[in-house]
Biopython code that builds the backbone (N, CA, C, O; Angstrom):
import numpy as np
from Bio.PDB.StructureBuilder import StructureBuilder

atoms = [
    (1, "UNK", "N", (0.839, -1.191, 0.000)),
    (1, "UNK", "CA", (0.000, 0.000, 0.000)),
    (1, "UNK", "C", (0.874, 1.241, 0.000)),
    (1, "UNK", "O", (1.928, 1.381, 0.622)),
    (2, "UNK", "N", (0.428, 1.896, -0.591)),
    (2, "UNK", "CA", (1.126, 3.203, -0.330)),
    (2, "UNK", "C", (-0.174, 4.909, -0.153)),
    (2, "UNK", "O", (-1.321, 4.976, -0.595)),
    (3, "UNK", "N", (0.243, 5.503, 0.264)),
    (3, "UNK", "CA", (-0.571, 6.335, 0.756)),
    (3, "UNK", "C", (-1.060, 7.962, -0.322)),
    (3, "UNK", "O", (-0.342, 8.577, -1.111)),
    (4, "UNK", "N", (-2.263, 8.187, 0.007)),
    (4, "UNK", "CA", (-1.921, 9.227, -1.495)),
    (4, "UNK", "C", (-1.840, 10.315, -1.219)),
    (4, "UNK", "O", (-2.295, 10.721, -0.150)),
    (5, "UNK", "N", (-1.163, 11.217, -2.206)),
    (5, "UNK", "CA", (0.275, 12.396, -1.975)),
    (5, "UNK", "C", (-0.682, 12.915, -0.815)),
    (5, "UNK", "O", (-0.387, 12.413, 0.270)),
    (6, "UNK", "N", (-1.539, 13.619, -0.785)),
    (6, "UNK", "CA", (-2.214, 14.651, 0.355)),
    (6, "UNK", "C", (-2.863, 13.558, 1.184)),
    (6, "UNK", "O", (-4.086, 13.677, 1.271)),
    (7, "UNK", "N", (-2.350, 12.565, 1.786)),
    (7, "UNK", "CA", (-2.966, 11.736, 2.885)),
    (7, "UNK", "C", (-4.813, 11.380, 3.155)),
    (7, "UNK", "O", (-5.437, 11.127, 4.186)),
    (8, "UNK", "N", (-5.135, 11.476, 2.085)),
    (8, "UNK", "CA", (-6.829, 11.754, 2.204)),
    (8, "UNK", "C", (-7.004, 10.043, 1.720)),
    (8, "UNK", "O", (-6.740, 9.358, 0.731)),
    (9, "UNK", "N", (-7.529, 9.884, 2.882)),
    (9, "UNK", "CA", (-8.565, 8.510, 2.919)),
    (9, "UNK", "C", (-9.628, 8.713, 2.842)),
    (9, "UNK", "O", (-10.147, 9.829, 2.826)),
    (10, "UNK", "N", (-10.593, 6.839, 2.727)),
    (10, "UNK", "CA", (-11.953, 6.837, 2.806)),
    (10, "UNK", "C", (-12.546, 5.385, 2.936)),
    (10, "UNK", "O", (-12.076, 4.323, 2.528)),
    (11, "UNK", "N", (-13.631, 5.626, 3.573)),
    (11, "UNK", "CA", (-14.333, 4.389, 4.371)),
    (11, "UNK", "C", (-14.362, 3.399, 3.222)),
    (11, "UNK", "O", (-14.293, 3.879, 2.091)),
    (12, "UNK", "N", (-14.441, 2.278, 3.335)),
    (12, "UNK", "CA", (-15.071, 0.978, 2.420)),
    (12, "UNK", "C", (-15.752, 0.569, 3.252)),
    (12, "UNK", "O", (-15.335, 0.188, 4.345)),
    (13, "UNK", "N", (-17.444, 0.570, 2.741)),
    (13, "UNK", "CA", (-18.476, -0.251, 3.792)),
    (13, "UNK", "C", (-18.546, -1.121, 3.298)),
    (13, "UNK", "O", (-17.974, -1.415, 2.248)),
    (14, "UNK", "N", (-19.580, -2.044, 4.196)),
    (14, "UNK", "CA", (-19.581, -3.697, 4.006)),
    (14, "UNK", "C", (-21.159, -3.340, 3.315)),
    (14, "UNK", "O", (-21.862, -2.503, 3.881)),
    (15, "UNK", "N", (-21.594, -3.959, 2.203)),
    (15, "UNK", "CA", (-22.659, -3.922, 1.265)),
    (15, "UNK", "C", (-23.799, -4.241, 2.366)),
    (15, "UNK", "O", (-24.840, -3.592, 2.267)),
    (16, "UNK", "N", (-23.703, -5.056, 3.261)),
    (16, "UNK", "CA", (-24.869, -5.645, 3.647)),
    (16, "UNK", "C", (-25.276, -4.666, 4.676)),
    (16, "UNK", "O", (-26.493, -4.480, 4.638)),
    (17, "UNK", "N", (-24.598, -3.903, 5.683)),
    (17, "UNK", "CA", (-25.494, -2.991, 6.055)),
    (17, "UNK", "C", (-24.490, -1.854, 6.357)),
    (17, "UNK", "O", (-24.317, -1.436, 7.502)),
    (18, "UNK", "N", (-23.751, -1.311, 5.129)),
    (18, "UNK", "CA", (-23.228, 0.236, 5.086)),
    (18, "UNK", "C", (-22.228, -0.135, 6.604)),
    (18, "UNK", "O", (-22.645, 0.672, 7.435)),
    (19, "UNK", "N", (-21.705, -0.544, 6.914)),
    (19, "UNK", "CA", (-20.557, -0.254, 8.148)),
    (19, "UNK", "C", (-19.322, -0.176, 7.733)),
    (19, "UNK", "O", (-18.810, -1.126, 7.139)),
    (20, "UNK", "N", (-18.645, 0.977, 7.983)),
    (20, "UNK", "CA", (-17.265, 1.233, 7.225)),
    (20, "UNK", "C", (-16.922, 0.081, 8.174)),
    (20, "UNK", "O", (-17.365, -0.157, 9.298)),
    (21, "UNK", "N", (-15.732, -0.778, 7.199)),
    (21, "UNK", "CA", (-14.711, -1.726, 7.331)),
    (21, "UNK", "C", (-13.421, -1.610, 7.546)),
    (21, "UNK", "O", (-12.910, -2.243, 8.469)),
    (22, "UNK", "N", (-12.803, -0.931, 6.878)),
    (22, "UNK", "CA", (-11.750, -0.137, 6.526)),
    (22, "UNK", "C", (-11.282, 1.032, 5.531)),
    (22, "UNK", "O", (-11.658, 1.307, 4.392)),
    (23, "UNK", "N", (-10.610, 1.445, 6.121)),
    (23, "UNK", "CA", (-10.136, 2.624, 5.639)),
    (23, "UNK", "C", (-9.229, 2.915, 4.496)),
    (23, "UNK", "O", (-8.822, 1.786, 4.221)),
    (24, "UNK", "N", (-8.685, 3.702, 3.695)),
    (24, "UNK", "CA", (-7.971, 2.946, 1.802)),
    (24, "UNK", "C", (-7.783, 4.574, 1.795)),
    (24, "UNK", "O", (-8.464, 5.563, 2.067)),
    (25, "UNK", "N", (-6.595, 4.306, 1.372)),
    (25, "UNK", "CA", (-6.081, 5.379, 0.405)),
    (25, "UNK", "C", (-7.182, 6.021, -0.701)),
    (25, "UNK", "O", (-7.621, 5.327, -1.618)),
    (26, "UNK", "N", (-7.497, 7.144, -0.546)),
    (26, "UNK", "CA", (-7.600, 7.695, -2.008)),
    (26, "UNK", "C", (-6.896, 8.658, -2.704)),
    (26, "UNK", "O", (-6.655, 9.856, -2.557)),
    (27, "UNK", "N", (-6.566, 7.564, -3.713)),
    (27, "UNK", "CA", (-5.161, 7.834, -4.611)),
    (27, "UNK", "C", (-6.461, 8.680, -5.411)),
    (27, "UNK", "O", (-7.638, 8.376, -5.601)),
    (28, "UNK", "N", (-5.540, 10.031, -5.818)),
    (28, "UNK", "CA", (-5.803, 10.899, -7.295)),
    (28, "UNK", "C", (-5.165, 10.021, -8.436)),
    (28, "UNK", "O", (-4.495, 8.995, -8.313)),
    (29, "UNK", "N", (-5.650, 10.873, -9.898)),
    (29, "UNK", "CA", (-5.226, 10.581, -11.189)),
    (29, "UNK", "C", (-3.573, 10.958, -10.618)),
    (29, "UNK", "O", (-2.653, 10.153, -10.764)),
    (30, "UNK", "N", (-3.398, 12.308, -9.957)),
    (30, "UNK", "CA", (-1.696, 12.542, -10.093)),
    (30, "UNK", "C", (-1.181, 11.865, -9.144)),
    (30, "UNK", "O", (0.050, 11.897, -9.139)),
    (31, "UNK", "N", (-1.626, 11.312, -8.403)),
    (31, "UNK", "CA", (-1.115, 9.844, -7.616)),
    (31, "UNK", "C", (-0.749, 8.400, -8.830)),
    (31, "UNK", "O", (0.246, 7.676, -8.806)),
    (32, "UNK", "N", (-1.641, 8.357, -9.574)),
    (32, "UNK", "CA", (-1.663, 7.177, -10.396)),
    (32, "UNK", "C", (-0.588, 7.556, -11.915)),
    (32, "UNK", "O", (-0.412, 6.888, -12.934)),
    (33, "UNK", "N", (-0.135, 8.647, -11.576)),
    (33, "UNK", "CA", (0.389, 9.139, -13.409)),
    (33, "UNK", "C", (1.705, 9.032, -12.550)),
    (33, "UNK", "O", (2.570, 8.478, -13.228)),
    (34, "UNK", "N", (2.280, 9.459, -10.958)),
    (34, "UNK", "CA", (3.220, 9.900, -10.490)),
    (34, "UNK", "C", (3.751, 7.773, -10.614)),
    (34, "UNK", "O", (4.735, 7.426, -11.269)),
    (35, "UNK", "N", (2.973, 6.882, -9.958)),
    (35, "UNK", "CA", (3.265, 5.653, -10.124)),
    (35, "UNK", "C", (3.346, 4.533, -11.023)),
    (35, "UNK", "O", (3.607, 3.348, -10.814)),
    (36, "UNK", "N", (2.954, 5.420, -12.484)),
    (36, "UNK", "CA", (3.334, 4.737, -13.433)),
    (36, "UNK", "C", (4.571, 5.632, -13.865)),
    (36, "UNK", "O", (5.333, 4.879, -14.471)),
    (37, "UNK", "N", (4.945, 6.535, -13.830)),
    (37, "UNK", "CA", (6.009, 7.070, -14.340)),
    (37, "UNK", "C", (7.270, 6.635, -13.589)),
    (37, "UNK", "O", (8.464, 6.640, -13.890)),
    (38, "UNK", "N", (6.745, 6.347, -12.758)),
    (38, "UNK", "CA", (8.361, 5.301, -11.498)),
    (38, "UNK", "C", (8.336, 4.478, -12.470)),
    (38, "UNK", "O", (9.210, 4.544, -13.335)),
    (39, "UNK", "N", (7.133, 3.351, -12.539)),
    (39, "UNK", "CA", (7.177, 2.540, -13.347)),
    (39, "UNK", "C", (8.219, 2.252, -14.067)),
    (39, "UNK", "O", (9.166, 1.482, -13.906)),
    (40, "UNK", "N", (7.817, 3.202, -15.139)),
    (40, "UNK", "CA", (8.264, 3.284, -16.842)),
    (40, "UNK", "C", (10.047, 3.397, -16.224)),
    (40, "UNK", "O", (10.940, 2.688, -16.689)),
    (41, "UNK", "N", (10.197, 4.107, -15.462)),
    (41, "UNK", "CA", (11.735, 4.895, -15.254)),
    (41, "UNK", "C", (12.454, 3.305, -14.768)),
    (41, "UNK", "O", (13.475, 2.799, -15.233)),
    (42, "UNK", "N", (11.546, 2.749, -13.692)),
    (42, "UNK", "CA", (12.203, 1.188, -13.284)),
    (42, "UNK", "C", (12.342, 0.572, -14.362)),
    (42, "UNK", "O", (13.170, -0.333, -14.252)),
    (43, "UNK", "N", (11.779, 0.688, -15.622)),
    (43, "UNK", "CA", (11.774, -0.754, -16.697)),
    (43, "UNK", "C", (12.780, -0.230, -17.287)),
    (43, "UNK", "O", (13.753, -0.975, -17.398)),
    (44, "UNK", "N", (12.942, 1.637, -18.035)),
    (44, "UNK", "CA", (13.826, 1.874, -18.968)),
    (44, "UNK", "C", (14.583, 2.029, -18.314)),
    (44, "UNK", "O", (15.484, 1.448, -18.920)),
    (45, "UNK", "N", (15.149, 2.500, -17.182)),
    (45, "UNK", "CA", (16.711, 3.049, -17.009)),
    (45, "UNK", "C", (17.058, 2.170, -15.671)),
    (45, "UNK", "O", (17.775, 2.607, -14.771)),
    (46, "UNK", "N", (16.506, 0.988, -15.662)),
    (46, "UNK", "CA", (17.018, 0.285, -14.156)),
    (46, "UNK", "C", (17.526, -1.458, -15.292)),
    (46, "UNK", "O", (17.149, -1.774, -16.420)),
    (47, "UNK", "N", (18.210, -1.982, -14.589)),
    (47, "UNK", "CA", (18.366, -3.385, -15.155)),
    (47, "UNK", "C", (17.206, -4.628, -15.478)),
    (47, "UNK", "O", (17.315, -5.805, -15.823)),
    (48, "UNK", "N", (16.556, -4.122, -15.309)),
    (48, "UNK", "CA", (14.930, -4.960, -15.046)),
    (48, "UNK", "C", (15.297, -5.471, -16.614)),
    (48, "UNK", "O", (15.692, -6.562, -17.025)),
    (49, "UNK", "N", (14.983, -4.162, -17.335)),
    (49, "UNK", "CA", (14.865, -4.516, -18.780)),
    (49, "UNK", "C", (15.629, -5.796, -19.958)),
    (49, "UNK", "O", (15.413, -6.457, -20.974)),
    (50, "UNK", "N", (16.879, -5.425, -18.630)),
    (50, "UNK", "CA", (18.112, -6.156, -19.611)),
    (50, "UNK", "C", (18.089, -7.661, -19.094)),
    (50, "UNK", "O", (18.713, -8.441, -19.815)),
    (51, "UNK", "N", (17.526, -8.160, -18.058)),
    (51, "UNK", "CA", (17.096, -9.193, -17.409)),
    (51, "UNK", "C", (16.964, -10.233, -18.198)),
    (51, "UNK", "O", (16.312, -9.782, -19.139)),
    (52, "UNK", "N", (17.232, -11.656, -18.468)),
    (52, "UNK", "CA", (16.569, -12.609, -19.131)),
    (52, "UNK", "C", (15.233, -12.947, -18.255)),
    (52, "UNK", "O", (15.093, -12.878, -17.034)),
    (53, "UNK", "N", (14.207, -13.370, -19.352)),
    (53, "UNK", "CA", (12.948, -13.735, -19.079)),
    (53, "UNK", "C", (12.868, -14.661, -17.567)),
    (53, "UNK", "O", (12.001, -14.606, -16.695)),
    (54, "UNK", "N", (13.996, -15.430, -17.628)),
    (54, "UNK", "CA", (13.939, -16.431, -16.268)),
    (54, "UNK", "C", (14.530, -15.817, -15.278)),
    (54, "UNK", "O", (14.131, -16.303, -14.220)),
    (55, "UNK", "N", (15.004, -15.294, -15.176)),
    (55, "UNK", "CA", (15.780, -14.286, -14.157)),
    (55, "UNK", "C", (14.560, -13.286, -13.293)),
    (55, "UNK", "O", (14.354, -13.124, -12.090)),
    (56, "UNK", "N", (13.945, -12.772, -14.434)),
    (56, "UNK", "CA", (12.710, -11.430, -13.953)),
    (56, "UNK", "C", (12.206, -12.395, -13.608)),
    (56, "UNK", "O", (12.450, -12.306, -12.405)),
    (57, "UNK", "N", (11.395, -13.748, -13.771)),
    (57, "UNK", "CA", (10.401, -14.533, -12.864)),
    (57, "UNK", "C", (10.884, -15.197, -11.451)),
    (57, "UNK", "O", (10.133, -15.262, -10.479)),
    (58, "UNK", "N", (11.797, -15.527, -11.453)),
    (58, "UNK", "CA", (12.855, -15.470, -10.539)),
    (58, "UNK", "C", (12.119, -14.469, -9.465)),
    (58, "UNK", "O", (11.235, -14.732, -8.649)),
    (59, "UNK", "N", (12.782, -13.242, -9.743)),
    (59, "UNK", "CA", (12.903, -12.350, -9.109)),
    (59, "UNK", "C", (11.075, -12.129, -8.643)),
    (59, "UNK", "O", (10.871, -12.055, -7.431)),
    (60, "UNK", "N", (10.316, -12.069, -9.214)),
    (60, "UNK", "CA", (8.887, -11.967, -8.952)),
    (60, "UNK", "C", (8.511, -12.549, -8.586)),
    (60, "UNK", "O", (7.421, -12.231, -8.109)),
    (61, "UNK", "N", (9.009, -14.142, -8.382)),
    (61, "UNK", "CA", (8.418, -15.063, -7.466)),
    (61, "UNK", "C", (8.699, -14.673, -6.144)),
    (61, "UNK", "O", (7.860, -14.733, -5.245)),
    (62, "UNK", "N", (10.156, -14.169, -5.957)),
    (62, "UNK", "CA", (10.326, -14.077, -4.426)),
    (62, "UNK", "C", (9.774, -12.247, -4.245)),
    (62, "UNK", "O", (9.427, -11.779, -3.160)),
    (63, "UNK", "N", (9.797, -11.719, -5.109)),
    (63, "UNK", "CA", (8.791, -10.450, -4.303)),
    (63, "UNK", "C", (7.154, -11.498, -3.693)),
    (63, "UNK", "O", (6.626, -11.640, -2.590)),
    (64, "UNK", "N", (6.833, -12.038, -5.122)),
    (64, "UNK", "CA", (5.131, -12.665, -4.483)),
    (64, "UNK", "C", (5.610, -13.164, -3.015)),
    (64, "UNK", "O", (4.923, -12.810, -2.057)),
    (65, "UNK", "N", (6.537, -13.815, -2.836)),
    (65, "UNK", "CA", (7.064, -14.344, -1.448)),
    (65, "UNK", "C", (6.726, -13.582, -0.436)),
    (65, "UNK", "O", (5.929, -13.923, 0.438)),
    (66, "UNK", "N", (7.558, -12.049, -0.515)),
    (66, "UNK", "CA", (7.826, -11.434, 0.096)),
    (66, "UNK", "C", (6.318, -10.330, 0.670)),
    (66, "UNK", "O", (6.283, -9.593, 1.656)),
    (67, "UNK", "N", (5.295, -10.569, -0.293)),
    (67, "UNK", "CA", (4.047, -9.454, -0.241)),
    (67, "UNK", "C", (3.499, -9.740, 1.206)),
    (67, "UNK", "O", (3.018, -10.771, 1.676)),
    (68, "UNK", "N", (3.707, -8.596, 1.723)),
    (68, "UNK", "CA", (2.844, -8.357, 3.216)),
    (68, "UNK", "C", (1.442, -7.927, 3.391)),
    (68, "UNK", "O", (0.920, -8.272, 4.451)),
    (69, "UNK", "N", (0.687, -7.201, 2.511)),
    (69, "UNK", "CA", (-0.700, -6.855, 2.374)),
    (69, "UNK", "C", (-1.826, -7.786, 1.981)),
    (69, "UNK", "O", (-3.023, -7.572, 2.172)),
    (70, "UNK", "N", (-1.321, -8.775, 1.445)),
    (70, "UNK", "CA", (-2.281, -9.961, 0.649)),
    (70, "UNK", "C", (-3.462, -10.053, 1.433)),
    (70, "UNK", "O", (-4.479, -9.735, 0.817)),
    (71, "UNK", "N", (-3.641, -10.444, 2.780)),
    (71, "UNK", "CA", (-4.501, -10.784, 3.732)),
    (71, "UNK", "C", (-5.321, -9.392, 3.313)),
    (71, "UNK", "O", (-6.317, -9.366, 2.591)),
    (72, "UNK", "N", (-4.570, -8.057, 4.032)),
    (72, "UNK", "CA", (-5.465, -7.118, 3.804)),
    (72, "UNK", "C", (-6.441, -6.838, 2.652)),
    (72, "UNK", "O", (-7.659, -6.664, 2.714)),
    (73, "UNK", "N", (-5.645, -6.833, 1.611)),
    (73, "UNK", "CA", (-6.430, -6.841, 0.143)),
    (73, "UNK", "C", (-7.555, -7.532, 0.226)),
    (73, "UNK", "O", (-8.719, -7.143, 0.322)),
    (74, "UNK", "N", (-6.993, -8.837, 0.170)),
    (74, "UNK", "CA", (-8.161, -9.766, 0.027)),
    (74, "UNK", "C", (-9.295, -9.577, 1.321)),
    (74, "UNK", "O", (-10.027, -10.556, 1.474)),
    (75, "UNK", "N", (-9.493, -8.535, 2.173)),
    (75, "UNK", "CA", (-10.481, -8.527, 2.957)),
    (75, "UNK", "C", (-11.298, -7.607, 2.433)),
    (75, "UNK", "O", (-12.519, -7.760, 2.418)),
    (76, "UNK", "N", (-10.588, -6.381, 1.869)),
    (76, "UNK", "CA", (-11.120, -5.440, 1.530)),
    (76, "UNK", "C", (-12.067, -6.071, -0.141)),
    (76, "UNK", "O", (-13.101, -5.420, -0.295)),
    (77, "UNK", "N", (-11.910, -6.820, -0.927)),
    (77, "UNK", "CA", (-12.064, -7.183, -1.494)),
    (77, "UNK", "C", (-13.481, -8.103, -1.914)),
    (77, "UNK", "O", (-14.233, -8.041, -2.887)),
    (78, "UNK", "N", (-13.459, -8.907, -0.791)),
    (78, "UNK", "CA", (-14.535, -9.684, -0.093)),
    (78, "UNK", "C", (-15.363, -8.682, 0.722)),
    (78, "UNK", "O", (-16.552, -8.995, 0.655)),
    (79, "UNK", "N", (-15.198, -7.818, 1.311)),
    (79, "UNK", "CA", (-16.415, -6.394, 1.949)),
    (79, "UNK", "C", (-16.746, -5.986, 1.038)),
    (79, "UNK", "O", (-17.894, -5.548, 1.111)),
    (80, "UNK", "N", (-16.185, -5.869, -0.095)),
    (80, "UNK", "CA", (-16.810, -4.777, -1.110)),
    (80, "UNK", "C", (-17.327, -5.552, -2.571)),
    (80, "UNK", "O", (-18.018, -5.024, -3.443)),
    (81, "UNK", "N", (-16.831, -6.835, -2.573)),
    (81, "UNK", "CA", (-17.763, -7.598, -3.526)),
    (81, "UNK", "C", (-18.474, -8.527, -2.929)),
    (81, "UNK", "O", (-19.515, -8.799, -3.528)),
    (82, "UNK", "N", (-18.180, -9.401, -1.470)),
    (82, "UNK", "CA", (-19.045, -10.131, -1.180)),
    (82, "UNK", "C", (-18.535, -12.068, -1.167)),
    (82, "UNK", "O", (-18.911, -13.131, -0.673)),
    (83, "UNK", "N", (-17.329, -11.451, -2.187)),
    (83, "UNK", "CA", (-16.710, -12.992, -2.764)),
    (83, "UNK", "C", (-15.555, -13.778, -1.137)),
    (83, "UNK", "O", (-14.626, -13.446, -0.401)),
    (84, "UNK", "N", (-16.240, -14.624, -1.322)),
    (84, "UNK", "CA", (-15.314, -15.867, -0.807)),
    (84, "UNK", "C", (-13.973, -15.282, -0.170)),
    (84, "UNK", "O", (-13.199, -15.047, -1.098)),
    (85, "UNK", "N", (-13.419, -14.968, 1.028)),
    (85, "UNK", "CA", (-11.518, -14.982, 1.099)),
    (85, "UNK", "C", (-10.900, -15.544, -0.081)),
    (85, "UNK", "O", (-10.183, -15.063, -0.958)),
    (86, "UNK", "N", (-11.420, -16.802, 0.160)),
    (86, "UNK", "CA", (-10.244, -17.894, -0.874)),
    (86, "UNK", "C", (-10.295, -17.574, -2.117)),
    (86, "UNK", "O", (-9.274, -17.925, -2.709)),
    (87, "UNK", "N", (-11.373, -16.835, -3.033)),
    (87, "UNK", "CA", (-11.200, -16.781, -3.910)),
    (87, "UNK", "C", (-11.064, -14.946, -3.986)),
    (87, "UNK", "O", (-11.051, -14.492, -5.130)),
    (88, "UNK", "N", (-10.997, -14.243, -3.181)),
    (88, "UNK", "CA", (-10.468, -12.932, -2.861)),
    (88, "UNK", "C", (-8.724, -12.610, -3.406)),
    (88, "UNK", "O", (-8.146, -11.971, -4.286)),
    (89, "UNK", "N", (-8.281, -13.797, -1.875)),
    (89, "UNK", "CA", (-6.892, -14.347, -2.012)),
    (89, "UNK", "C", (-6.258, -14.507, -3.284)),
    (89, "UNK", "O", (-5.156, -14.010, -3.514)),
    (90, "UNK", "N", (-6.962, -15.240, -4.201)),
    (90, "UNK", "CA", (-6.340, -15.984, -5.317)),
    (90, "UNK", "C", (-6.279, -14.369, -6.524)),
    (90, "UNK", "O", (-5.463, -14.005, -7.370)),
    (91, "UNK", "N", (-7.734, -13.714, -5.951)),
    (91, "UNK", "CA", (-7.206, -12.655, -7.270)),
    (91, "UNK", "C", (-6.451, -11.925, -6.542)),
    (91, "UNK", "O", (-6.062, -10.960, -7.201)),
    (92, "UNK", "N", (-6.097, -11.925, -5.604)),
    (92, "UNK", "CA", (-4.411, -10.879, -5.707)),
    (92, "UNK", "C", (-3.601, -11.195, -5.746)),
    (92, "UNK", "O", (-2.697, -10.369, -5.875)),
    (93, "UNK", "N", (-3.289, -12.496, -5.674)),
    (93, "UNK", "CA", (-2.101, -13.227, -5.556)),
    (93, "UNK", "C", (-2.069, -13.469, -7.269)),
    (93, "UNK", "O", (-1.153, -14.111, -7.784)),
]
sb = StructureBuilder()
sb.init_structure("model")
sb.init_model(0)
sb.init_chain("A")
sb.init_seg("    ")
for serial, (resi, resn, name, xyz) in enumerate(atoms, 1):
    if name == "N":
        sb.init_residue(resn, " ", resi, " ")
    sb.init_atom(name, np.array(xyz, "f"), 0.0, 1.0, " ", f" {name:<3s}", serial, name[0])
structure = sb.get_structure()
């Protein structure tokens, strides 16, 4: 997670009877243009690019390793569609 530039959050209620659940970033468009432009800068001017194909999966398996929010996601996920953990889980993972 990361937080957006002017710190402004907002409730996610639970569908079934409106009770905020948790609380979420709300990211702006210049939050979302500022994190794809890291992006782009990580792929063109960092070694990522020059990587062989098995190497970058490599490497993405042990970030997936490493992801600390998963649980969270997937709660927020399931409050706000209703779906299963387990199959919450699986779409973020």
């Amino acid at each position: 997670w990361v937080e957006a530039n002017d710190g402004e959050r907002y409730g996610k209620k639970y569908p079934a009877d409106g009770e905020i659940i948790r609380c979420v970033p709300n990211v702006k468009i210049e939050d979302c243009q500022e994190a794809i432009e890291a992006a782009k800068c990580a792929f063109h001017y960092n070694e990522w690019s020059s990587l062989f194909a098995k190497h970058q999966s490599q490497l993405l398996k042990r970030w997936y390793d490493l992801m600390e929010n998963t649980d969270e996601i997937a709660e927020v996920i399931t409050a706000k569609s209703g779906k299963p953990i387990t199959e919450a889980k699986r779409e973020v993972l």
